[in-house]
C-alpha positions in Angstrom: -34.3 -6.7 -12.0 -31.7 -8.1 -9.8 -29.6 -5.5 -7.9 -26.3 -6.3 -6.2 -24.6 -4.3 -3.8 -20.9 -5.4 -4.8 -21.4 -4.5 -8.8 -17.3 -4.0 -8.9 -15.5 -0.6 -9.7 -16.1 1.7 -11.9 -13.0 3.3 -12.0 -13.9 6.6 -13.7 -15.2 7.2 -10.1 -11.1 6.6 -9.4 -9.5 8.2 -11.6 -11.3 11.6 -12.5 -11.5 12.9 -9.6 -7.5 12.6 -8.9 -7.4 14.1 -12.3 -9.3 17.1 -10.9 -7.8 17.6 -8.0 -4.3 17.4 -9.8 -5.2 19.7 -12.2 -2.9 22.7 -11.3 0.0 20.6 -10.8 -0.3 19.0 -14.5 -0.8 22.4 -16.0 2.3 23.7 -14.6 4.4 20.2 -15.2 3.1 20.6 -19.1 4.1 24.3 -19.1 7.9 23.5 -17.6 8.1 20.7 -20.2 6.6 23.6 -23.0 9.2 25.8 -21.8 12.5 23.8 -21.6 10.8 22.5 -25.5 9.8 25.6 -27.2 11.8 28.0 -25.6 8.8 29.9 -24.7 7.6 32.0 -21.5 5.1 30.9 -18.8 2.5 33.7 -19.9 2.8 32.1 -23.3 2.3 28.7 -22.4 0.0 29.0 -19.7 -3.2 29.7 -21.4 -2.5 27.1 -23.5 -2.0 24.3 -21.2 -4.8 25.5 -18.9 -7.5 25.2 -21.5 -6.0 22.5 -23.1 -6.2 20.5 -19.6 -9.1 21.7 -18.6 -11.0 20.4 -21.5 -9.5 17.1 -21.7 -10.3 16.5 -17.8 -14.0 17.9 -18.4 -14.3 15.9 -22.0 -11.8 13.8 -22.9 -11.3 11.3 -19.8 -15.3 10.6 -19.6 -15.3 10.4 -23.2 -12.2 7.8 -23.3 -14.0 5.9 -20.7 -17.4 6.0 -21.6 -15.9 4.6 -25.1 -14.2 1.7 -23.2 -16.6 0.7 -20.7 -19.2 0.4 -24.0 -16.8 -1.4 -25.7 -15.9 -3.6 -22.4 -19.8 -4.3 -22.1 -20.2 -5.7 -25.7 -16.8 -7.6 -25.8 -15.0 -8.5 -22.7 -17.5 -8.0 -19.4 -17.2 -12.6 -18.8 -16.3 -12.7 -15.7 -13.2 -15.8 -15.3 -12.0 -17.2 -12.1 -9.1 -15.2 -10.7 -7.7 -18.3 -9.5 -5.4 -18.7 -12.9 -2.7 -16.0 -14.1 -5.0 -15.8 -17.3 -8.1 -14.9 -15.3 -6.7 -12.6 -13.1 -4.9 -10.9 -16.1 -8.4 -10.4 -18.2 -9.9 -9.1 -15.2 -7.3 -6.3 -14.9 -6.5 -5.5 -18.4 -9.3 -5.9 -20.6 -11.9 -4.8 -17.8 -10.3 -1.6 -16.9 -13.1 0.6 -17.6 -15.5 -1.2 -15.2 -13.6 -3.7 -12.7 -15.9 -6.7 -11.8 -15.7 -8.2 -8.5 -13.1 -10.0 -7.5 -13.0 -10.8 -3.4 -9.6 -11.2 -2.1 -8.2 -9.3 -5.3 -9.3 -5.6 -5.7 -5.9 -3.8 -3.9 -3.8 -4.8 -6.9 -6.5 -4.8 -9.6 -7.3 -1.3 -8.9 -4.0 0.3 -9.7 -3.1 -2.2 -12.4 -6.7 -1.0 -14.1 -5.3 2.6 -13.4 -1.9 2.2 -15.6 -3.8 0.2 -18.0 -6.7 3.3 -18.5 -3.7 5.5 -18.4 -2.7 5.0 -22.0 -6.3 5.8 -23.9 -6.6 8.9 -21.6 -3.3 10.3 -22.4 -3.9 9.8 -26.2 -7.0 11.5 -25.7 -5.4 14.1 -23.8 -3.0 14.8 -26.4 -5.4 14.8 -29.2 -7.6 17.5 -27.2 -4.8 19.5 -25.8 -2.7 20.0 -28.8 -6.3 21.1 -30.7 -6.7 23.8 -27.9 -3.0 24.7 -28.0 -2.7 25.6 -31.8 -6.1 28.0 -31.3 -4.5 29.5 -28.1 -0.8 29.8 -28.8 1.1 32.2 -31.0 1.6 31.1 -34.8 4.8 30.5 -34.9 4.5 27.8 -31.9 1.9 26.3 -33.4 4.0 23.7 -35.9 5.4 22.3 -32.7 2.1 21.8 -30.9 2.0 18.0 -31.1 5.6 17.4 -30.1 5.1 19.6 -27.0 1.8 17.8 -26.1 3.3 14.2 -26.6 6.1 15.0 -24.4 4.1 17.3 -21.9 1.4 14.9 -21.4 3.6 12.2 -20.9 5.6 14.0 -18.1 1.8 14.5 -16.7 0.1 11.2 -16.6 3.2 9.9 -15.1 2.4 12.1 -12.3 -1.3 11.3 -12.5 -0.9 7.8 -12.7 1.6 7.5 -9.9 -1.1 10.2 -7.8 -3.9 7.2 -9.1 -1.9 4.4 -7.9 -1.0 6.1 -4.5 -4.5 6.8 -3.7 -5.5 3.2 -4.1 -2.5 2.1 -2.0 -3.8 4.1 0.6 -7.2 2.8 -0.1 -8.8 -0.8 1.2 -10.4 -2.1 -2.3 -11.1 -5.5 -0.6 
């Protein structure tokens, strides 16, 4: 077995821990957006979008990613030549999950691979957050469940994935 110490970036290792330490912020972004939608109260909401977040952070994200980087492994992990547009684009795109070396190349791979991971988590997100809304919220908010987790979750990975993309400006990749 051949080990190498620049094996690329995982960028789980990225992302989830932004996604932790933005947690409070997204809850209450998700709760303003449930309360300008539903025309609910913050003690109504709150529970909701707490669990709802904190499940998806501690499930769905790994879960998303686990899914892609499998699928990245048996499908996409060639390496190309960044040297071309088409090289550099595969690399950043369709190995998101797990981001293979590329010297000279990492500080805008990083954040692209962020945006790009962005969309399965929030579809995750909302498919795990709107389940722990309907159990947590009042019956008569739960009809509107999915239209307040579509719309809350967007507001929030727009915040996350502009928190993701700060952090790896601020970050030498290489």
């Amino acid at each position: 077995m051949v080990l190498f110490a620049n094996m690329g970036v995982p960028m789980l290792a990225v992302y989830w821990p932004v996604a932790w330490f933005a947690l409070i912020p997204i809850v209450l972004i998700e709760v303003w957006v449930g309360i300008r939608l539903l025309k609910s109260t913050f003690r109504t909401l709150l529970p909701a979008a707490a669990w709802g977040n904190l499940v998806s952070t501690l499930v769905g994200i790994p879960v998303a990613w686990f899914a892609l980087a499998a699928t990245q492994a048996g499908f996409f992990d060639r390496m190309l030549p960044t040297d071309s547009l088409a090289g550099k684009f595969y690399a950043a795109v369709l190995q998101a999950p797990w981001l293979n070396p590329h010297n000279g190349q990492m500080y805008w791979m990083v954040p692209t691979a962020a945006v790009v991971l962005t969309i399965p988590f929030y579809l995750i997100s909302v498919a795990i957050e709107a389940m722990v809304a309907r159990w947590t919220l009042p019956a008569e908010l739960r009809a509107q469940t999915y239209r307040w987790m579509w719309r809350a979750n967007a507001a929030s990975y727009l915040f996350l994935c502009v928190a993701v993309c700060v952090l790896c400006a601020c970050k030498s990749w290489g």
